[in-house]
N, C-alpha and C positions, 0 to 999 in steps of 0.2 A: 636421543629424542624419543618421547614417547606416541605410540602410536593412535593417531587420530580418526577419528570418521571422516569429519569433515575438513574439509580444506579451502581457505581463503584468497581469493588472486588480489591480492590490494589489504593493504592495513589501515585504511582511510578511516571517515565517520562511518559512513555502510557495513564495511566489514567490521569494523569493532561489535557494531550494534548486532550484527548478525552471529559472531560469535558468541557474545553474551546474553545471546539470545539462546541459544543452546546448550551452552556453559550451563546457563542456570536449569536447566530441563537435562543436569548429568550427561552433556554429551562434551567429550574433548574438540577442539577446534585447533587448524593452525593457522595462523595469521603469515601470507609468505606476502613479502614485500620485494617485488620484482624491478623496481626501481634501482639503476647502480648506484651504490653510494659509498661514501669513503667510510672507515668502520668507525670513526667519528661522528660523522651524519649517522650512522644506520643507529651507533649508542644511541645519539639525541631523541633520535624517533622511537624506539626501543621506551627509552625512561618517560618520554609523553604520551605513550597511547598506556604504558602500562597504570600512568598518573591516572588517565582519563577510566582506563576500567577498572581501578579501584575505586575512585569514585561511584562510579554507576554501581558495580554490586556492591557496595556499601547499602547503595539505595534501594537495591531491589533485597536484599538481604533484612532491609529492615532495622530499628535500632538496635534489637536484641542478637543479629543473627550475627555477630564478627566471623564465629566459624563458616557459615553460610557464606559468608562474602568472601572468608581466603578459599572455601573449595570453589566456589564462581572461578576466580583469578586463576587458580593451577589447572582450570582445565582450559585454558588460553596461551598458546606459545606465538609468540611471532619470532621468524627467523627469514633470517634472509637469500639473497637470489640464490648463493653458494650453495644454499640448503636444500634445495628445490626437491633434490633427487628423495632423498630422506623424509622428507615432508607429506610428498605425494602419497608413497608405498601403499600406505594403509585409505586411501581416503573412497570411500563410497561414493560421497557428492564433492564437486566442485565449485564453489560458486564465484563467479568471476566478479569485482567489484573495482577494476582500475577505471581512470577519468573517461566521461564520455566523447571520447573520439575514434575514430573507427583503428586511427595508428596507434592507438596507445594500446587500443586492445587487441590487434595484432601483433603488435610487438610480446604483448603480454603472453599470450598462448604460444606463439615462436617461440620465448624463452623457454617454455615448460612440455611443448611438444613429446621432447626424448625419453621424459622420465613417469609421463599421466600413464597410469595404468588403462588398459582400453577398456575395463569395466566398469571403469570411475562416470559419474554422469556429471554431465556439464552445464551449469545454470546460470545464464547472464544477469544480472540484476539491472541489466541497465533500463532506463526509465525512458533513452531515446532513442535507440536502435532496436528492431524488430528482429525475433529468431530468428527470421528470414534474413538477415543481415548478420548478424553472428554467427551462424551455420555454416558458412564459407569458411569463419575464421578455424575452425575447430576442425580437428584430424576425427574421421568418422562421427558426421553430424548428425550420424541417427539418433545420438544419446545428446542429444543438444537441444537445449530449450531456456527457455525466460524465464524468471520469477522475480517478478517485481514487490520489491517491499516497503511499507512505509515507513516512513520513521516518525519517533523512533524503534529501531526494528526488535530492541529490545522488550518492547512493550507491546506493540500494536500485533496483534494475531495474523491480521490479515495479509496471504501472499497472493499475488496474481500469474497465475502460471499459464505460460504462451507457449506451447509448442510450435512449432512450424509442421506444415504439410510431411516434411521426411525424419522427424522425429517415431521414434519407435513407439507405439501404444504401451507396449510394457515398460518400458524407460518412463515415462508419461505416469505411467500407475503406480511404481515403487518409487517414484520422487513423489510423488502425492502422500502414498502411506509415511513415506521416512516424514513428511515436515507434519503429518496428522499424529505420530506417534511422541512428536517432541511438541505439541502445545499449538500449533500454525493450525487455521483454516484458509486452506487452499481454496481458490476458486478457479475455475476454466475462462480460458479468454484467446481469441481466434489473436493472431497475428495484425494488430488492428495498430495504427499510432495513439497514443493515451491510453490503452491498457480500458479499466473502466474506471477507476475512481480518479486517473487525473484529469480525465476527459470531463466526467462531470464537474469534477473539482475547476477546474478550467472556467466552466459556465458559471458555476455558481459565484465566482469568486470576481470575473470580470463584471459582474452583474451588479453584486455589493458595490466596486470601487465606480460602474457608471452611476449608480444610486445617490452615491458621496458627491459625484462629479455636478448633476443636475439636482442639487439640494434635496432631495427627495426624505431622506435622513442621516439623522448622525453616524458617525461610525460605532461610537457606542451603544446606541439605541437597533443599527443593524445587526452588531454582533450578538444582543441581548435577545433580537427578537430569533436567532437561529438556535441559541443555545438553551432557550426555554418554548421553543417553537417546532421552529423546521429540524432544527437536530433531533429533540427528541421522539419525535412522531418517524425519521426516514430508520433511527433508530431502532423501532419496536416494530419497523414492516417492512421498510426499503420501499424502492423509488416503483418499483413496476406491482407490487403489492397493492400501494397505493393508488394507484391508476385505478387498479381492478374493483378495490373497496370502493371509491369515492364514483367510477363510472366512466368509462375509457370517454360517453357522452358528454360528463361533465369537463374533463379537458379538454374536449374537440369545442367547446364551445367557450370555455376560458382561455385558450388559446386562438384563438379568431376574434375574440375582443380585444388583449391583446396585442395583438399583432396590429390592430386597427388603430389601436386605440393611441398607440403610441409609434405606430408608421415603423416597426420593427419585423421583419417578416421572419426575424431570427427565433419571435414567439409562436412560427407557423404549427401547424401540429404537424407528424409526420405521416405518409402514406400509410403508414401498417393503424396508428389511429382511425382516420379516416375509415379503414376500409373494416374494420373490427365494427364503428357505428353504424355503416351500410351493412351489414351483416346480420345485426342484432347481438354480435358478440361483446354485450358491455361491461361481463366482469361480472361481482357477487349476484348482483340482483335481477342477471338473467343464466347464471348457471355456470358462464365460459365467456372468459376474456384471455387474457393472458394465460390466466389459470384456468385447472375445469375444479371449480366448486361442487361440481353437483353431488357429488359423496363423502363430502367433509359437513363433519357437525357442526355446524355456524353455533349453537347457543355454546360447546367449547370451547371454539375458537376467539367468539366475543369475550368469554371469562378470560380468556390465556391473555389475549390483546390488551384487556382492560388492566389486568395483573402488572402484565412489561410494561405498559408505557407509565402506571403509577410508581414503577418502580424506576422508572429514566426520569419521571418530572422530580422525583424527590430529589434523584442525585445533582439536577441540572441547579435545581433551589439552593443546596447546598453550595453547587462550586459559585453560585452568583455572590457570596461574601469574600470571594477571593478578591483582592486588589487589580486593579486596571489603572496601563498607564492612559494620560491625557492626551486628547487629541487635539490638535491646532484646526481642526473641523468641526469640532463638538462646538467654537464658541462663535460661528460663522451666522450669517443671519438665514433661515431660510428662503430658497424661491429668489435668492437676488439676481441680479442679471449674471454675475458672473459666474452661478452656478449653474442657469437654466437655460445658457444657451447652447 
Protein backbone atom coordinates (compact mmCIF):
# COMPACT_ATOMS: atom_id res chain seq x y z
CA UNK A 1 0.00 0.00 0.00
CA UNK A 2 1.31 3.14 -0.88
CA UNK A 3 1.64 5.87 1.43
CA UNK A 4 -0.89 8.50 1.96
CA UNK A 5 -1.56 12.07 3.62
CA UNK A 6 -4.79 11.78 3.82
CA UNK A 7 -7.02 9.36 5.19
CA UNK A 8 -10.87 8.67 4.82
CA UNK A 9 -13.16 7.06 7.55
CA UNK A 10 -16.19 6.15 5.06
CA UNK A 11 -16.15 5.36 1.32
CA UNK A 12 -19.58 6.89 0.74
CA UNK A 13 -20.63 10.20 -1.62
CA UNK A 14 -18.55 12.61 1.02
CA UNK A 15 -15.58 10.70 1.04
CA UNK A 16 -15.31 9.92 -2.60
CA UNK A 17 -15.83 13.78 -3.19
CA UNK A 18 -13.41 14.65 -0.84
CA UNK A 19 -10.77 12.43 -2.05
CA UNK A 20 -11.07 13.63 -5.46
CA UNK A 21 -10.89 16.42 -4.18
CA UNK A 22 -7.39 16.29 -3.36
CA UNK A 23 -6.45 13.65 -5.87
CA UNK A 24 -6.86 16.17 -8.30
CA UNK A 25 -4.78 19.03 -6.37
CA UNK A 26 -1.67 15.79 -6.45
CA UNK A 27 -2.51 14.65 -2.98
CA UNK A 28 -2.79 10.57 -2.47
CA UNK A 29 -6.09 9.72 -0.33
CA UNK A 30 -7.28 6.41 1.25
CA UNK A 31 -10.61 5.67 1.17
CA UNK A 32 -10.97 2.97 4.37
CA UNK A 33 -14.39 1.47 4.62
CA UNK A 34 -15.00 0.35 8.23
CA UNK A 35 -18.07 -1.19 7.59
CA UNK A 36 -17.84 -5.43 8.00
CA UNK A 37 -18.28 -7.00 4.92
CA UNK A 38 -17.90 -10.30 3.22
CA UNK A 39 -14.92 -9.86 0.62
CA UNK A 40 -17.79 -10.07 -1.96
CA UNK A 41 -19.76 -7.06 -0.69
CA UNK A 42 -16.40 -5.17 0.00
CA UNK A 43 -15.55 -6.28 -4.29
CA UNK A 44 -19.05 -4.91 -5.15
CA UNK A 45 -18.27 -1.68 -3.31
CA UNK A 46 -14.74 -1.57 -4.44
CA UNK A 47 -15.71 -1.84 -8.48
CA UNK A 48 -18.78 1.12 -7.78
CA UNK A 49 -17.04 3.85 -6.12
CA UNK A 50 -14.10 3.05 -8.41
CA UNK A 51 -16.92 3.29 -11.50
CA UNK A 52 -18.15 6.52 -9.76
CA UNK A 53 -14.52 8.13 -9.59
CA UNK A 54 -13.72 7.39 -12.81
CA UNK A 55 -16.35 9.05 -13.95
CA UNK A 56 -15.98 12.21 -12.09
CA UNK A 57 -12.06 12.68 -12.91
CA UNK A 58 -12.97 11.90 -16.44
CA UNK A 59 -14.92 15.29 -15.82
CA UNK A 60 -12.79 17.27 -13.86
CA UNK A 61 -9.81 16.10 -16.22
CA UNK A 62 -11.71 17.52 -19.04
CA UNK A 63 -12.02 15.85 -22.67
CA UNK A 64 -8.44 16.23 -23.44
CA UNK A 65 -6.92 15.10 -20.11
CA UNK A 66 -7.31 10.94 -20.14
CA UNK A 67 -3.86 11.03 -18.51
CA UNK A 68 -5.09 13.74 -16.07
CA UNK A 69 -8.01 11.55 -15.11
CA UNK A 70 -5.98 7.96 -14.68
CA UNK A 71 -3.43 10.10 -12.24
CA UNK A 72 -6.83 11.52 -10.34
CA UNK A 73 -7.79 7.70 -9.88
CA UNK A 74 -4.20 6.19 -8.76
CA UNK A 75 -3.93 8.59 -6.13
CA UNK A 76 -7.31 7.12 -4.62
CA UNK A 77 -7.02 3.54 -2.73
CA UNK A 78 -9.86 2.21 -0.89
CA UNK A 79 -9.21 -0.62 1.36
CA UNK A 80 -10.77 -2.06 3.78
CA UNK A 81 -11.41 -2.61 7.72
CA UNK A 82 -8.38 -5.37 7.60
CA UNK A 83 -6.31 -2.67 6.31
CA UNK A 84 -6.88 -0.18 8.73
CA UNK A 85 -3.39 -0.54 10.52
CA UNK A 86 -1.50 0.17 6.92
CA UNK A 87 -3.74 2.69 5.84
CA UNK A 88 -3.36 5.02 8.82
CA UNK A 89 0.68 4.92 9.17
CA UNK A 90 1.22 7.82 7.04
CA UNK A 91 -1.87 10.07 7.20
CA UNK A 92 -1.58 13.77 8.57
CA UNK A 93 -5.41 14.41 8.41
CA UNK A 94 -8.27 12.33 9.04
CA UNK A 95 -11.38 12.95 7.91
CA UNK A 96 -14.25 11.04 9.34
CA UNK A 97 -17.24 10.80 6.90
CA UNK A 98 -19.39 7.45 8.12
CA UNK A 99 -23.44 7.96 8.48
CA UNK A 100 -24.79 10.65 10.63
CA UNK A 101 -25.40 8.87 13.93
CA UNK A 102 -23.53 9.29 16.87
CA UNK A 103 -23.09 5.01 17.04
CA UNK A 104 -21.91 4.77 13.70
CA UNK A 105 -19.39 7.15 14.48
CA UNK A 106 -18.33 5.66 17.54
CA UNK A 107 -18.14 2.57 16.28
CA UNK A 108 -16.18 4.02 13.53
CA UNK A 109 -13.27 5.63 15.58
CA UNK A 110 -13.36 2.38 18.13
CA UNK A 111 -12.38 0.36 15.06
CA UNK A 112 -9.31 2.58 14.20
CA UNK A 113 -8.51 3.79 17.87
CA UNK A 114 -5.18 1.25 17.94
CA UNK A 115 -3.63 2.01 14.91
CA UNK A 116 -4.34 6.49 14.43
CA UNK A 117 -1.00 7.78 14.75
CA UNK A 118 -1.60 10.62 17.75
CA UNK A 119 -0.25 13.09 15.40
CA UNK A 120 -2.83 12.52 12.78
CA UNK A 121 -5.69 15.40 13.14
CA UNK A 122 -9.09 14.39 13.08
CA UNK A 123 -11.84 16.15 11.20
CA UNK A 124 -15.52 15.29 11.37
CA UNK A 125 -17.38 16.37 8.33
CA UNK A 126 -20.40 15.68 9.72
CA UNK A 127 -23.06 18.47 8.93
CA UNK A 128 -25.18 17.22 12.18
CA UNK A 129 -23.13 16.69 15.16
CA UNK A 130 -21.08 19.59 16.63
CA UNK A 131 -17.08 19.16 17.55
CA UNK A 132 -18.40 19.45 20.68
CA UNK A 133 -20.15 16.01 20.17
CA UNK A 134 -17.30 14.40 18.28
CA UNK A 135 -14.63 15.35 20.70
CA UNK A 136 -15.74 12.73 23.21
CA UNK A 137 -15.69 10.18 20.38
CA UNK A 138 -11.92 10.68 19.56
CA UNK A 139 -8.72 9.45 21.75
CA UNK A 140 -6.92 12.87 22.54
CA UNK A 141 -9.60 15.59 21.39
CA UNK A 142 -7.23 18.35 21.21
CA UNK A 143 -6.64 17.53 17.62
CA UNK A 144 -10.33 17.25 17.00
CA UNK A 145 -12.35 19.48 15.00
CA UNK A 146 -15.24 19.89 12.16
CA UNK A 147 -15.07 20.68 8.61
CA UNK A 148 -17.95 20.77 6.96
CA UNK A 149 -17.99 20.56 3.09
CA UNK A 150 -20.28 21.03 0.38
CA UNK A 151 -21.04 19.07 -2.19
CA UNK A 152 -19.96 18.50 -4.41
CA UNK A 153 -16.77 18.40 -2.44
CA UNK A 154 -14.97 17.86 -5.41
CA UNK A 155 -15.78 21.09 -6.72
CA UNK A 156 -17.00 23.50 -4.41
CA UNK A 157 -13.89 25.26 -2.36
CA UNK A 158 -15.58 26.14 0.37
CA UNK A 159 -14.88 24.18 3.96
CA UNK A 160 -16.35 25.33 7.26
CA UNK A 161 -14.18 24.55 9.96
CA UNK A 162 -15.50 24.20 13.81
CA UNK A 163 -13.16 23.69 16.28
CA UNK A 164 -14.43 23.18 19.77
CA UNK A 165 -13.42 24.97 22.84
CA UNK A 166 -10.43 22.13 23.57
CA UNK A 167 -9.18 21.78 20.12
CA UNK A 168 -5.61 22.80 20.06
CA UNK A 169 -4.99 26.59 18.21
CA UNK A 170 -2.15 24.94 16.36
CA UNK A 171 -4.01 21.87 15.29
CA UNK A 172 -6.60 24.56 14.16
CA UNK A 173 -3.76 26.37 12.16
CA UNK A 174 -2.02 23.49 10.18
CA UNK A 175 -5.50 22.03 9.20
CA UNK A 176 -6.31 25.35 7.82
CA UNK A 177 -2.80 25.80 6.00
CA UNK A 178 -2.99 21.91 4.71
CA UNK A 179 -6.83 22.42 2.89
CA UNK A 180 -5.38 26.44 1.72
CA UNK A 181 -2.41 24.65 0.19
CA UNK A 182 -4.44 22.07 -1.80
CA UNK A 183 -7.24 24.45 -3.33
CA UNK A 184 -10.12 24.69 -0.12
CA UNK A 185 -11.05 28.26 1.37
CA UNK A 186 -11.37 27.52 4.85
CA UNK A 187 -13.55 29.66 6.81
CA UNK A 188 -13.80 29.82 10.89
CA UNK A 189 -17.11 28.93 12.61
CA UNK A 190 -17.89 28.61 16.48
CA UNK A 191 -19.44 25.21 17.51
CA UNK A 192 -23.02 26.47 16.43
CA UNK A 193 -25.78 23.92 14.82
CA UNK A 194 -25.96 24.81 10.86
CA UNK A 195 -22.43 25.72 10.58
CA UNK A 196 -23.24 29.10 8.33
CA UNK A 197 -24.05 28.21 4.90
CA UNK A 198 -26.75 25.54 6.07
CA UNK A 199 -28.17 27.74 8.49
CA UNK A 200 -28.83 30.41 5.90
CA UNK A 201 -29.36 27.92 3.38
CA UNK A 202 -32.11 26.58 5.68
CA UNK A 203 -33.96 30.33 5.49
CA UNK A 204 -33.50 30.97 2.15
CA UNK A 205 -34.72 27.71 0.96
CA UNK A 206 -37.88 27.26 3.29
CA UNK A 207 -38.78 30.83 2.09
CA UNK A 208 -38.66 29.93 -1.67
CA UNK A 209 -41.00 26.63 -0.93
CA UNK A 210 -43.46 29.05 1.59
CA UNK A 211 -43.31 31.59 -1.68
CA UNK A 212 -44.66 28.37 -3.92
CA UNK A 213 -46.94 27.50 -1.13
CA UNK A 214 -49.02 31.09 -0.93
CA UNK A 215 -48.89 31.54 -4.77
CA UNK A 216 -46.59 34.36 -4.45
CA UNK A 217 -44.37 32.83 -7.53
CA UNK A 218 -43.57 30.21 -9.67
CA UNK A 219 -40.75 27.91 -8.89
CA UNK A 220 -39.14 28.79 -12.02
CA UNK A 221 -39.58 32.39 -12.04
CA UNK A 222 -38.09 32.04 -8.03
CA UNK A 223 -35.29 30.18 -9.03
CA UNK A 224 -34.51 32.70 -11.96
CA UNK A 225 -34.97 35.56 -9.89
CA UNK A 226 -31.89 34.03 -7.34
CA UNK A 227 -29.69 33.04 -10.16
CA UNK A 228 -29.69 36.40 -11.97
CA UNK A 229 -30.48 38.26 -8.87
CA UNK A 230 -29.88 37.41 -5.30
CA UNK A 231 -27.03 34.83 -6.28
CA UNK A 232 -25.34 37.02 -8.02
CA UNK A 233 -25.11 40.24 -6.01
CA UNK A 234 -24.35 37.71 -2.31
CA UNK A 235 -21.83 36.52 -4.84
CA UNK A 236 -19.67 39.49 -5.60
CA UNK A 237 -20.02 40.79 -1.51
CA UNK A 238 -21.74 38.33 0.73
CA UNK A 239 -24.70 38.64 3.02
CA UNK A 240 -22.93 40.97 5.89
CA UNK A 241 -21.03 43.08 3.18
CA UNK A 242 -24.29 43.85 1.93
CA UNK A 243 -26.04 45.09 5.03
CA UNK A 244 -23.09 47.41 5.44
CA UNK A 245 -23.25 48.87 1.58
CA UNK A 246 -27.04 49.13 1.25
CA UNK A 247 -27.23 50.56 5.28
CA UNK A 248 -27.64 48.36 8.31
CA UNK A 249 -30.88 51.57 8.42
CA UNK A 250 -32.15 50.34 5.31
CA UNK A 251 -32.81 46.71 6.73
CA UNK A 252 -33.83 47.80 10.10
CA UNK A 253 -36.53 49.21 8.34
CA UNK A 254 -37.31 46.60 5.56
CA UNK A 255 -37.32 44.25 8.00
CA UNK A 256 -40.12 45.90 10.38
CA UNK A 257 -42.21 46.30 7.11
CA UNK A 258 -41.92 42.97 6.69
CA UNK A 259 -42.40 41.41 9.61
CA UNK A 260 -45.67 43.68 9.64
CA UNK A 261 -46.56 43.40 6.60
CA UNK A 262 -46.95 39.87 6.56
CA UNK A 263 -47.55 38.95 10.38
CA UNK A 264 -44.05 37.03 10.29
CA UNK A 265 -41.83 38.09 13.27
CA UNK A 266 -39.29 35.52 11.60
CA UNK A 267 -38.49 38.94 9.31
CA UNK A 268 -37.65 40.81 12.76
CA UNK A 269 -34.31 42.45 12.44
CA UNK A 270 -32.02 41.17 15.11
CA UNK A 271 -30.52 43.15 18.23
CA UNK A 272 -26.96 43.77 17.03
CA UNK A 273 -29.09 45.67 13.94
CA UNK A 274 -30.95 47.51 15.91
CA UNK A 275 -28.49 48.63 18.06
CA UNK A 276 -25.60 49.44 15.10
CA UNK A 277 -28.87 52.04 13.97
CA UNK A 278 -29.15 53.52 17.51
CA UNK A 279 -25.62 53.99 17.41
CA UNK A 280 -25.13 55.69 14.01
CA UNK A 281 -22.98 52.68 13.14
CA UNK A 282 -24.78 52.18 9.58
CA UNK A 283 -22.00 50.84 7.38
CA UNK A 284 -20.37 52.63 4.10
CA UNK A 285 -22.02 55.77 4.36
CA UNK A 286 -21.07 56.54 7.92
CA UNK A 287 -17.70 54.95 8.06
CA UNK A 288 -18.41 51.71 10.44
CA UNK A 289 -21.01 49.10 10.40
CA UNK A 290 -20.06 45.69 10.51
CA UNK A 291 -16.98 46.84 8.69
CA UNK A 292 -14.71 50.03 9.44
CA UNK A 293 -14.59 51.60 5.87
CA UNK A 294 -12.99 54.68 6.95
CA UNK A 295 -9.47 53.66 5.21
CA UNK A 296 -10.53 51.89 2.38
CA UNK A 297 -10.58 53.65 -0.98
CA UNK A 298 -14.30 53.50 -1.99
CA UNK A 299 -13.67 54.89 -5.70
CA UNK A 300 -11.52 51.17 -5.89
CA UNK A 301 -13.49 49.25 -4.25
CA UNK A 302 -16.76 50.59 -6.38
CA UNK A 303 -14.41 49.64 -9.73
CA UNK A 304 -13.36 46.14 -8.03
CA UNK A 305 -17.29 45.53 -7.08
CA UNK A 306 -18.44 46.89 -10.44
CA UNK A 307 -15.81 44.37 -12.29
CA UNK A 308 -16.99 40.99 -10.09
CA UNK A 309 -20.43 41.30 -10.25
CA UNK A 310 -20.21 42.06 -14.35
CA UNK A 311 -18.36 39.23 -14.34
CA UNK A 312 -21.11 36.75 -12.13
CA UNK A 313 -24.09 38.53 -14.15
CA UNK A 314 -22.48 37.33 -17.48
CA UNK A 315 -21.88 33.89 -16.25
CA UNK A 316 -25.35 33.66 -14.53
CA UNK A 317 -26.77 34.83 -18.43
CA UNK A 318 -24.99 32.10 -19.65
CA UNK A 319 -26.12 29.22 -17.48
CA UNK A 320 -29.86 30.61 -17.95
CA UNK A 321 -29.75 28.57 -21.58
CA UNK A 322 -29.34 25.50 -19.65
CA UNK A 323 -32.55 23.35 -19.77
CA UNK A 324 -34.92 23.20 -16.68
CA UNK A 325 -37.15 20.46 -15.84
CA UNK A 326 -41.12 21.35 -15.51
CA UNK A 327 -42.91 22.11 -12.74
CA UNK A 328 -46.49 20.97 -11.84
CA UNK A 329 -46.54 24.65 -9.96
CA UNK A 330 -45.41 26.69 -12.92
CA UNK A 331 -48.99 25.82 -14.47
CA UNK A 332 -51.20 26.68 -11.15
CA UNK A 333 -53.22 29.74 -11.32
CA UNK A 334 -51.85 32.48 -9.14
CA UNK A 335 -53.36 33.91 -5.59
CA UNK A 336 -56.07 31.01 -5.61
CA UNK A 337 -57.37 29.90 -2.45
CA UNK A 338 -55.59 26.95 -2.21
CA UNK A 339 -52.38 28.58 -2.53
CA UNK A 340 -53.13 31.68 -0.26
CA UNK A 341 -54.33 30.35 2.66
Amino acid sequence: MSAAAVAILGAGRMGRGIALSFAARGVSSVLLDIKPRSPAEFENLRSEARQEIELTAHTLAGPDGAASSEAICSRIELVSRAEADAALTSAEILFEAVPETLEAKRLAFAAIADFLPRETIVASTSSTFLSTDIAGLVPEPQRCLNAHWLNPAYLMPLVEVSPHNGTDPEIAARFVTFLKAHGKVPVMCAPSAGYIVPRLQALVMNEAARMVQEGVATPHDIDKAIRVGFGVRYASMGVVEFIDFGGCDILNYASAYLAGALSADRFAAPEIVVRHVREGRLGLKTGRGFYDWRDLDLAEYRRSLIENLNAHIEQAMRAEQTVRPPSAYDAATMNTSEHSQ
